[in-house]
N, C-alpha and C positions, 0 to 999 in steps of 0.2 A: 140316498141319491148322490151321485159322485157331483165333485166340488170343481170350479179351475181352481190348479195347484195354487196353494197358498204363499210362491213366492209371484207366481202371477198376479194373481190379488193386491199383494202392495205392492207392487210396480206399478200395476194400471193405476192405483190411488197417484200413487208419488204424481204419476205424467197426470192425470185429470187436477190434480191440486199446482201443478208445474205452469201447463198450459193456459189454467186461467189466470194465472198471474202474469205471465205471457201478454195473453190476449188484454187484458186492463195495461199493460205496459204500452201497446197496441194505439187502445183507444184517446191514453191521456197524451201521446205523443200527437192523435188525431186534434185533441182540442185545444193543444197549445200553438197546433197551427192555424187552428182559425182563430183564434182567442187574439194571435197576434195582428193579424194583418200582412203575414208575412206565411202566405202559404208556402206548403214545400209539394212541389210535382208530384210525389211519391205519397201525398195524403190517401189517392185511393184505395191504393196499393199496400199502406200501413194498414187499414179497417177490413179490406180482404183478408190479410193476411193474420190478424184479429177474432173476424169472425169463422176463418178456419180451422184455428185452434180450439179453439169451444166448443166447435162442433167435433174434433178428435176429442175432445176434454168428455165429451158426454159420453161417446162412445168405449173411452178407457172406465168410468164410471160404470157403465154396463154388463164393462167384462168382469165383475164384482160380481153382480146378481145374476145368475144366472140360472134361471129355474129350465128344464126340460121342456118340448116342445110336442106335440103331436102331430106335427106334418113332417115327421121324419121321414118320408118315403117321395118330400120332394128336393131333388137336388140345389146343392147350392152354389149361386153364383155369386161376385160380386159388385155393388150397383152404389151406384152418386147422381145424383142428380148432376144436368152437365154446367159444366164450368164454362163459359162466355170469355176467355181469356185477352182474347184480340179485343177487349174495352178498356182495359189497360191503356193508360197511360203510355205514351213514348217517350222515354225522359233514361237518364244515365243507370239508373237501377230498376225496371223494368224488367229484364233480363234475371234476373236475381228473385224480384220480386214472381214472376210467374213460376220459373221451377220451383222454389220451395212452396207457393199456391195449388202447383200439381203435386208434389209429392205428399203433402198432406192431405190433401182428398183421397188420396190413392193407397195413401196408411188408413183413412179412416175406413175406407170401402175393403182394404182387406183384413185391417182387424174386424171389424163386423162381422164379413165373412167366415173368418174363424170361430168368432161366436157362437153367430147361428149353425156353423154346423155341428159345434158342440151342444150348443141345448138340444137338437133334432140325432145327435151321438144320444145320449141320455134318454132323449123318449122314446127311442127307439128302442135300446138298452131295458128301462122299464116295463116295455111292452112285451119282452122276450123275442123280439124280433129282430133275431141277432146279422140276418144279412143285412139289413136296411141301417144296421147300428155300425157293421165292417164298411159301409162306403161311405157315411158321415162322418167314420174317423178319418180315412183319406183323406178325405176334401179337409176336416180340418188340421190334420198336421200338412198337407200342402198349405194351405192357405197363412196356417200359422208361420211357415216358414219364408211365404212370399209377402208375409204381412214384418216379418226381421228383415226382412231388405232392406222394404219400403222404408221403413222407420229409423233405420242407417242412412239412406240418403235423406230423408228428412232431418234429421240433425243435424246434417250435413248442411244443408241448405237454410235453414234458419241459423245457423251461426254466422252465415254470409251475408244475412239482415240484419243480425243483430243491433250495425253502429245506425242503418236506416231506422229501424224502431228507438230506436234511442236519439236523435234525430227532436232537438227542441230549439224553439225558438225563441228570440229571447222576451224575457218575460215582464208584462204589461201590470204591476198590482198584483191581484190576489189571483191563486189556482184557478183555471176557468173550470167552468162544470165539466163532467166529462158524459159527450152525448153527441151525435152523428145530426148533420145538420139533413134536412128534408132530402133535397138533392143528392146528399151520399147514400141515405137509405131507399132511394131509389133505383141509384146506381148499383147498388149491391144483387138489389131484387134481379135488375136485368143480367148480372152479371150469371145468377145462379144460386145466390145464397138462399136459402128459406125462410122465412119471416121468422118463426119460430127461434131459430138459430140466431137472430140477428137479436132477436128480443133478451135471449139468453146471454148474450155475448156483453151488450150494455147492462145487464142485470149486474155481472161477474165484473164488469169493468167498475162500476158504481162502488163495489163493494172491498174491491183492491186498489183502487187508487192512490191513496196516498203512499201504499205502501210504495209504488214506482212512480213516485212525483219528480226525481230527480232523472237527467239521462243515464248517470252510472248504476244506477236500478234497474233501469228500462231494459239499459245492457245484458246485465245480471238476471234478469227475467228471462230473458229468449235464451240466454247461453244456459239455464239450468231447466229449460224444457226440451233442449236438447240433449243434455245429459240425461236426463232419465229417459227419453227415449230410447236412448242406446240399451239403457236395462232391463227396460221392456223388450226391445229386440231380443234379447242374448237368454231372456226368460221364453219367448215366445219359441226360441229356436231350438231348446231341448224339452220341451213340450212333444215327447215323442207319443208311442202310441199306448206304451205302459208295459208293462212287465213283459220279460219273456220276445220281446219284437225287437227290431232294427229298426230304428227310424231312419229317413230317409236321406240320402248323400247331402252334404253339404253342395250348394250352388255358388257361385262365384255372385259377389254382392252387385257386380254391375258397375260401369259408369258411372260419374257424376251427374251427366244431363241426362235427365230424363227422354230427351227428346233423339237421344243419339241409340236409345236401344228400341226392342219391340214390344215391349210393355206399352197396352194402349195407353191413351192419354185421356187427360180427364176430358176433351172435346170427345174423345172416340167413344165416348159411353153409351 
């Protein structure tokens, strides 16, 4: 049974091990703001930005396992659930905070897609049914290569959070717990997040915390979930079709704002 390449493999590790450390950097920035009495605007927008990565963190985790599929004969698209992004807050990082909220949905929805159309490449492949296996490689060396964009401007875009996730206040006694109060996790719900993902998100934060208790952590957290994204990109991009083929022209990476090119948006889903 063919494998994703083995430098793909620990890339996806590094970024799933990266981002949830991230996302706990995320969360303990969240409870040092209520912890204090001294909220900061950008609380929301910290725990979106939290429970986004978790949910890319689950999904680079996936592209590890990756067994063959039998519904190789149905096309693949790629799908998020939608993003509510106008509940954001309006406040001086907002701006900051939403693009890098879309470009991470938008890396997780096209590495997925790359995925799946590699396990459905595979059972198809298994199956002997090699046309239905030549248009499931398409899709995923496209996908794979619109999923290396995404994942450059998402790096991009969390490095420009980074000092907001890092972002503490000052501090009242001992560590406060770290855990989303009723109200946030509601907020999140309406926002778009899944429960599931939210649940996962405070599991990982629970369990990394201390290591990002200080702000120069917090920092160092996001600016090294962004670095291995980039290697996941730059893995994901020579990800060609395999011996003996061209893979496909390089694209121009795009813009910075998401919202200045025609890549739909995580509302357009």
């Amino acid at each position: 049974m063919a494998r994703v390449p083995p430098p793909i493999r620990e890339f996806a590790e590094t970024v799933k091990d990266a981002l949830r450390t991230g996302a706990a950097a995320a969360a303990v920035a969240v409870a040092s703001s209520a912890a204090s009495g001294m909220r900061s605007s950008a609380e929301k927008g910290i725990a979106l930005l939290g429970a986004l990565m978790t949910a890319l963190a689950l999904t680079a985790e996936a592209l590890a396992n990756d067994p063959p599929r039998r519904d190789f004969e149905v096309r693949v698209r790629p799908g998020a659930r939608p993003l509510r992004l106008q509940l954001l807050p309006d406040d001086p990082v907002a701006g900051d905070v939403r693009e890098c909220a879309t470009w991470l949905a938008r890396s997780d929805a096209l590495v997925g897609a790359a995925l799946r159309a590699f396990e459905r490449e595979c059972g198809a492949a298994d199956a002997g049914e090699e046309a239905a296996a030549d248009r499931r490689r398409a899709e995923r060396i496209r996908y794979a290569r619109e999923a290396a964009k995404a994942l450059r401007l998402t790096a991009a875009a969390l490095e420009r959070v980074a000092d907001v996730v890092a972002w503490s206040a000052p501090r009242r006694g001992q560590e406060p717990a770290v855990g989303l109060s009723e109200s946030l996790l509601a907020w999140l719900y309406r926002v778009g997040v899944r429960l599931g993902t939210t649940e996962r998100f405070l599991e990982v934060a629970s369990a990394r915390a201390a290591a990002v208790a200080d702000a120069g952590a917090r920092r160092d957290a996001v600016r090294n979930g962004a670095a291995s994204l980039r290697a996941l990109a730059e893995a994901l991009e020579r990800w060609d079709a395999g011996p003996g083929t061209t893979p496909p022209p390089r694209g121009p990476v795009g813009p910075r704002n998401p919202h200045q090119q025609r890549l739909p948006l995580v509302e357009d889903w």
